[in-house]
NUNUTI-644649 format. One record per residue: y, z, x of N, C-alpha, C in turn; residue in three letters. Coordinates in steps of 0.1 Angstrom, whole numbers, plus 5000, padded with zeros to 4 digits. Layout:
// NUNUTI-644649
YZXYZXYZXALA...
//
This chain:
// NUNUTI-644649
126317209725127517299724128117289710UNK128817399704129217399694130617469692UNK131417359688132417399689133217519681UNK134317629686134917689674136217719675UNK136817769669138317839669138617969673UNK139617969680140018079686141218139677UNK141818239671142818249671143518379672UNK144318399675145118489681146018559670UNK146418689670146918769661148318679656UNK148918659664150718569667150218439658UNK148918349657148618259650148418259637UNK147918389631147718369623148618509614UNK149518579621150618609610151318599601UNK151018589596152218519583151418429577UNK150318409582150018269578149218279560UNK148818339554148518429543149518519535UNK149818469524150818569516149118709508UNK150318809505149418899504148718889485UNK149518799479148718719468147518679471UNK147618579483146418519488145318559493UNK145618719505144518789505143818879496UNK144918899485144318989474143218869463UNK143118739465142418639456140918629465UNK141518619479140418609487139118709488UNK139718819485138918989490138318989472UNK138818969467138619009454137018899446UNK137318799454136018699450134918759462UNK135218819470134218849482133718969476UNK134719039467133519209460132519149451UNK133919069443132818969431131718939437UNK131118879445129718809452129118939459UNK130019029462128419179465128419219453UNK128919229444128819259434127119219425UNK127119069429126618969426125118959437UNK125319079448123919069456124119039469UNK125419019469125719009487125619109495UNK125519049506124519199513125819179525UNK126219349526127119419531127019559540UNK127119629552126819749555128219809562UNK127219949557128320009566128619999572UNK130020049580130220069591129320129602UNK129520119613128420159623129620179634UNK129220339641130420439650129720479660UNK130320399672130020489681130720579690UNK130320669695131520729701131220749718UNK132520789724132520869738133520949740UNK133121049744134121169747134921209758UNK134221129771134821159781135120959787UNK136020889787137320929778137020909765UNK137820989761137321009743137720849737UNK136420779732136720639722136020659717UNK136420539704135220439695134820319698UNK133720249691133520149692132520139677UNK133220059666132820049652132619929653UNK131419879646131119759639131119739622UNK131119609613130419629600130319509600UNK129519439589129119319589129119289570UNK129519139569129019089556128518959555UNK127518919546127118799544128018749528UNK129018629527129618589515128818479511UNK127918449507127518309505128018209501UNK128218239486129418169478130818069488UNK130818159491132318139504132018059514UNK130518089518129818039530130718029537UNK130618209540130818259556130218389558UNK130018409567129618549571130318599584UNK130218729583130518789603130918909597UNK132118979607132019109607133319149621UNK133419249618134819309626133919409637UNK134319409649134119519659135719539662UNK135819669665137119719673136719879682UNK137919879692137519959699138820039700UNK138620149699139720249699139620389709UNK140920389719140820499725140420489740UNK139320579748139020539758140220529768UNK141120619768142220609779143420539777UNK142920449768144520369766145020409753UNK144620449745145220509734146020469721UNK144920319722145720169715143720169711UNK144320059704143019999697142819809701UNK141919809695141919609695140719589691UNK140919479678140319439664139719249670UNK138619249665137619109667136919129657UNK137318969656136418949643135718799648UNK134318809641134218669648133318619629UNK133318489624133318429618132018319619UNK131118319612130418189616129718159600UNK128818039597128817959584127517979582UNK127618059570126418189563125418059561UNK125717909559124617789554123617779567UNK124617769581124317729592123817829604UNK124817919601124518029614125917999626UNK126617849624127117819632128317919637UNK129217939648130217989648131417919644UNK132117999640133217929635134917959640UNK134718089639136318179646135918279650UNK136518279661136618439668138218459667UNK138318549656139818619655140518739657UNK141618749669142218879671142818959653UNK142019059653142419119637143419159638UNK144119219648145519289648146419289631UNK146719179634147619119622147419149610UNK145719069609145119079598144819239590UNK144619299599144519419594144419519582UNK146119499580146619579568146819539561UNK146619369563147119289546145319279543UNK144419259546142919259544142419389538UNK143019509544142619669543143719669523UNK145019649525145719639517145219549501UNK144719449505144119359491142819449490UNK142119509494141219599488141519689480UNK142419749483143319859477143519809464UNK144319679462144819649458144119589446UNK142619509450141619459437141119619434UNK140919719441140319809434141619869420UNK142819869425143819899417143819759405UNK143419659404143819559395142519579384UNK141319679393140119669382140119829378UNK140919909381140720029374141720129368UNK142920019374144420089369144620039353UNK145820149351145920099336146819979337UNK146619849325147119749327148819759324UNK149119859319150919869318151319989331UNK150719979339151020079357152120049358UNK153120129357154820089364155420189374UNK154720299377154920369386154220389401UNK154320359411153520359423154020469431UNK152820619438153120719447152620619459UNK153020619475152120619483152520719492UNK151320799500151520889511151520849519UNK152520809530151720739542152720649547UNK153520629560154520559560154620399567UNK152820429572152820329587152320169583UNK152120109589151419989588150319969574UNK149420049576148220019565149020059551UNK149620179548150420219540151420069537UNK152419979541152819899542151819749536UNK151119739543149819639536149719649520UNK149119859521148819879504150219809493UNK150819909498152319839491152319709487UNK152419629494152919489493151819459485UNK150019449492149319369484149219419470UNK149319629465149119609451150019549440UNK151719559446152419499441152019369434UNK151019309438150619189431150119169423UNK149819299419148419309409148819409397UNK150219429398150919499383152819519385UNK153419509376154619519376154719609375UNK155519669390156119829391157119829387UNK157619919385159119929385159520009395UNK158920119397159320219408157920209418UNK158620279434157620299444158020439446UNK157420549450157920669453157320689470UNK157720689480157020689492157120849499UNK156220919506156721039514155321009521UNK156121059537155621159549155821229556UNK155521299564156221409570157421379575UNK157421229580158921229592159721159581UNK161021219579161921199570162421039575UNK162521009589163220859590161820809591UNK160820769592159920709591159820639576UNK159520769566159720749553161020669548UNK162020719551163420639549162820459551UNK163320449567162920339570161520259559UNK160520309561160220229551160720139536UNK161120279528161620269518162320129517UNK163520149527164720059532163619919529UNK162719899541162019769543161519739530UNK160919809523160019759513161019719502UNK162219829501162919839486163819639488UNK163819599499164519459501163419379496UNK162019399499161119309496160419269486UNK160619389483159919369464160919409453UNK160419379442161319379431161319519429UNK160419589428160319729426161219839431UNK162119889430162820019430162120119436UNK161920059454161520129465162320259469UNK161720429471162520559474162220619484UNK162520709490161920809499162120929489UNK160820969486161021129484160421289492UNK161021399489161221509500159721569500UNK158321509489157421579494156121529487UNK154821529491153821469479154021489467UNK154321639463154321639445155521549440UNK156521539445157621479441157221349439UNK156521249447156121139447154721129435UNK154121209435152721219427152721279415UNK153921319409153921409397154421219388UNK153521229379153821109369153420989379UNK153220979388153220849391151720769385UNK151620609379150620569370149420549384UNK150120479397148920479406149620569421UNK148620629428148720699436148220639450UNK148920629459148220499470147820629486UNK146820649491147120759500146520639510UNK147120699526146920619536147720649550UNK146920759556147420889564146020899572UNK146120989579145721029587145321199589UNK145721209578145421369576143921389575UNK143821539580142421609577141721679570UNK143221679555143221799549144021719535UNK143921709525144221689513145721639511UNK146421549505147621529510148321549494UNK147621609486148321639471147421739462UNK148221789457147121859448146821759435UNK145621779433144821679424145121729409UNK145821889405146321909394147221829388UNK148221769402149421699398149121589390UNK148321489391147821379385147921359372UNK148521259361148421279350147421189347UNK146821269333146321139326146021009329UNK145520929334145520789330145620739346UNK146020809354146320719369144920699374UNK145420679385144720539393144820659409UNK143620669411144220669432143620589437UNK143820509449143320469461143720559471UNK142320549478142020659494141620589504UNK142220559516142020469523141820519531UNK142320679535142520699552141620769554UNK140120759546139120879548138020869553UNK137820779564136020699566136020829577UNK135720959574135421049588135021159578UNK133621219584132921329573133921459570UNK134721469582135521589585137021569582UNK137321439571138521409569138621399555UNK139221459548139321449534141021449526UNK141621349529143021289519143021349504UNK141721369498142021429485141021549483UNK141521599472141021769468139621769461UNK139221859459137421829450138221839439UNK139221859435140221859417140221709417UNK141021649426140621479422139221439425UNK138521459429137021379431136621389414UNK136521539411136121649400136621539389UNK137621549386138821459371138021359374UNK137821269383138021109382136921029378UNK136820959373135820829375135620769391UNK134420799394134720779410134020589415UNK135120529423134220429425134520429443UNK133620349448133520349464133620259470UNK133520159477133620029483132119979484UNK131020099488129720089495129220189491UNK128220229483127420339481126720429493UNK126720289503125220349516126620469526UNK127820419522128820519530129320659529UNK128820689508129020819506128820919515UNK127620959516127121049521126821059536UNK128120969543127720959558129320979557UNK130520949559131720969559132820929552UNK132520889534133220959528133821099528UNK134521139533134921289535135321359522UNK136421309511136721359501135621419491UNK134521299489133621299481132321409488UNK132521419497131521489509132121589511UNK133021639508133621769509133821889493UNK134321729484133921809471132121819469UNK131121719473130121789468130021899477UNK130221959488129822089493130422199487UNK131522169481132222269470131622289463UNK131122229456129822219441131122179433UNK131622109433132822079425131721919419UNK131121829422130821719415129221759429UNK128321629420127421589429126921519432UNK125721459438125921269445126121219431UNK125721259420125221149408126921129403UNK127921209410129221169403129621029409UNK129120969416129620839421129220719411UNK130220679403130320529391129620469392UNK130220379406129720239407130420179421UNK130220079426130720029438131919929430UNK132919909439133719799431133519679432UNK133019629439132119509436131419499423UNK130919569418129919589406131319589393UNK132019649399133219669385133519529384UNK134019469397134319339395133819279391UNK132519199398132019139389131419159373UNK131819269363131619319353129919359354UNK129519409361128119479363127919619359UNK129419689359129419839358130619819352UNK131019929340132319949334133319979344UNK134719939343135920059349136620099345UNK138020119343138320219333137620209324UNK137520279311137020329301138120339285UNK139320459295140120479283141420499295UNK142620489286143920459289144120669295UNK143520809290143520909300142420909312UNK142020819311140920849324141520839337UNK140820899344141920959360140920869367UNK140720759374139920699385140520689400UNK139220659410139720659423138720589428UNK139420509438138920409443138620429459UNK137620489465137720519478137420439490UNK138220389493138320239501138220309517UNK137120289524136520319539136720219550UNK136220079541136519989553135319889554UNK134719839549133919689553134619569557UNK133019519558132819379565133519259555UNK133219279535133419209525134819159527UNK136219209527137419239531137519159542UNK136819199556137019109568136818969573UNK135518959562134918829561135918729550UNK136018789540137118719529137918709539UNK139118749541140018759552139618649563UNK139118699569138918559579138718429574UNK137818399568137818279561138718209554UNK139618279550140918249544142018239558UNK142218259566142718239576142318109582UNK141018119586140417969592140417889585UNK140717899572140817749564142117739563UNK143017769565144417779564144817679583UNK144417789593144317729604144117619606UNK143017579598141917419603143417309597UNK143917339582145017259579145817249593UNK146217369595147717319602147017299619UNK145517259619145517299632146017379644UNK145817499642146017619648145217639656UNK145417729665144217809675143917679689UNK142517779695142417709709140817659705UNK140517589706139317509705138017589719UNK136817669715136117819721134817709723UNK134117659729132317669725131717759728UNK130817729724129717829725127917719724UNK127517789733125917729735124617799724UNK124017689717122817749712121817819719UNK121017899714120317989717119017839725UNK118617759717118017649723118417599736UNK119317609742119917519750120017649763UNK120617749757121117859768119717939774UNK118817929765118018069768116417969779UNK116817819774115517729779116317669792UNK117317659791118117619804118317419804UNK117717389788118517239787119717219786UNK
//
């Protein structure tokens, strides 16, 4: 038997400042960057009751860990629930099976956030985000760490939603957190643009954008969902999380090439590749870039690993075995 860690969303709360997942996720692109092998997401669906059920997977070596996030959404209950399970890329062993709940937005968020540290301009003092909820909240905090804002400009449809935020965030960070009455208001001048919604349909016009910004796209892993316009795909330096995901549910990028507005060859580079300096990123101080953040395993794996070493200190969690394949399948 072999023993592992259990740990539960309530365990591992807090337990990570979002400095810390933005160091962690950031060394885990560096190493795909570097040849680590990562895939897409993988979706399955049911209609009657309508769910999902997604997998993705990463191997970190360096880190020596590997595993991967399943979650299941829908199906009648109309809630979700995130597993991650953890085991030692040297050994194969297991190591953590972790409720992601928690983890979530600050793991989704430090992606955002290295992609914003390697392709924003280095004097960024203005931050848009669309988007008022949880993952929106993650971006916030974790890019905050990766440039001095001065201002945050936040909007969504629901005027107290937006408010409320504002409120939370403008106590938390040094930045001069607002609610404003609509995307352009929020996106006109702003240096980085953070989107992270749920829309199906473009959440700014891509004319707005000046010179020199930055977007991250978070809310777009669905063919038929596109957060930004073929005007921003068109302007930008484009980078992606995972190349093998363009042309399966990138939606933005997948919607401007059916435009004829850009075509597959407009896609940069993965940011892993930026990171580890394998591919340029910005270029020049007007270059308009975007960073289209879908969702891997790289992020989940960093993320957990950083968790269970944090855990193992304070001895956290419930102690899980698990039987080898030797032992279970021969019946010693």
């Amino acid at each position: 038997m072999v023993t592992a860690r259990f740990l539960s969303s309530d365990a591992v709360d807090g337990l990570a400042t979002p400095a810390e997942y933005v160091d962690a996720v950031r060394e885990g692109y560096r190493q795909r960057g570097e040849g680590a092998s990562a895939e897409p997401r993988t979706k399955l669906l049911r209609s009657d009751p309508p769910g999902m059920l997604t997998e993705y997977a990463a191997v970190l070596p360096e880190t020596g860990a590997m595993g991967g996030y399943v979650y299941a959404a829908g199906f009648g209950a109309a809630d979700a629930w995130f597993m991650t399970q953890l085991f030692d890329a040297d050994t194969g062993e297991p190591r953590a099976v972790l409720d992601g709940a928690s983890m979530n937005p600050f793991k989704t968020g430090a992606t955002g956030a290295v992609g914003v540290d390697a392709l924003a301009r280095e004097d960024a003092a203005s931050m848009a985000v669309i988007g008022s909820g949880p993952q929106a909240r993650g971006q916030v905090r974790a890019t905050a760490t990766v440039r001095e804002f001065e201002t945050v400009d936040v909007f969504s449809p629901t005027r107290e939603h937006r408010e409320r935020f504002a409120a939370e965030l403008d106590d938390r960070l040094d930045a001069a957190v607002r609610s404003v009455e609509s995307s352009d208001a929020a996106v006109e001048g702003a240096d980085v643009v953070i989107t992270a919604t749920n829309a199906n349909r473009p959440v700014f016009d891509g004319e707005l954008l000046e010179p020199g910004a930055h977007v991250t796209a978070m809310g777009q892993y669905n063919p038929e969902k596109f957060e930004l316009d073929a005007t921003t795909i068109e302007r930008s330096t484009y980078v992606v999380d995972l190349r093998e995901r363009v042309d399966t549910d990138a939606g933005s990028f997948i919607h401007a090439v059916e435009e004829g507005a850009v075509t597959e060859e407009h896609v940069h580079a993965e940011l892993g590749e930026v990171v580890a300096g394998k591919r340029p990123g910005r270029r020049s101080d007007d270059e308009i870039t975007v960073f289209d953040s879908g969702g891997t395993g790289i992020e989940t794996v960093a993320g957990a690993q950083l968790l269970y070493e944090k855990a193992e200190e304070r001895d956290l969690g419930t102690e899980i075995e698990f039987a080898p394949a030797s032992e279970a399948l021969t019946g010693k």
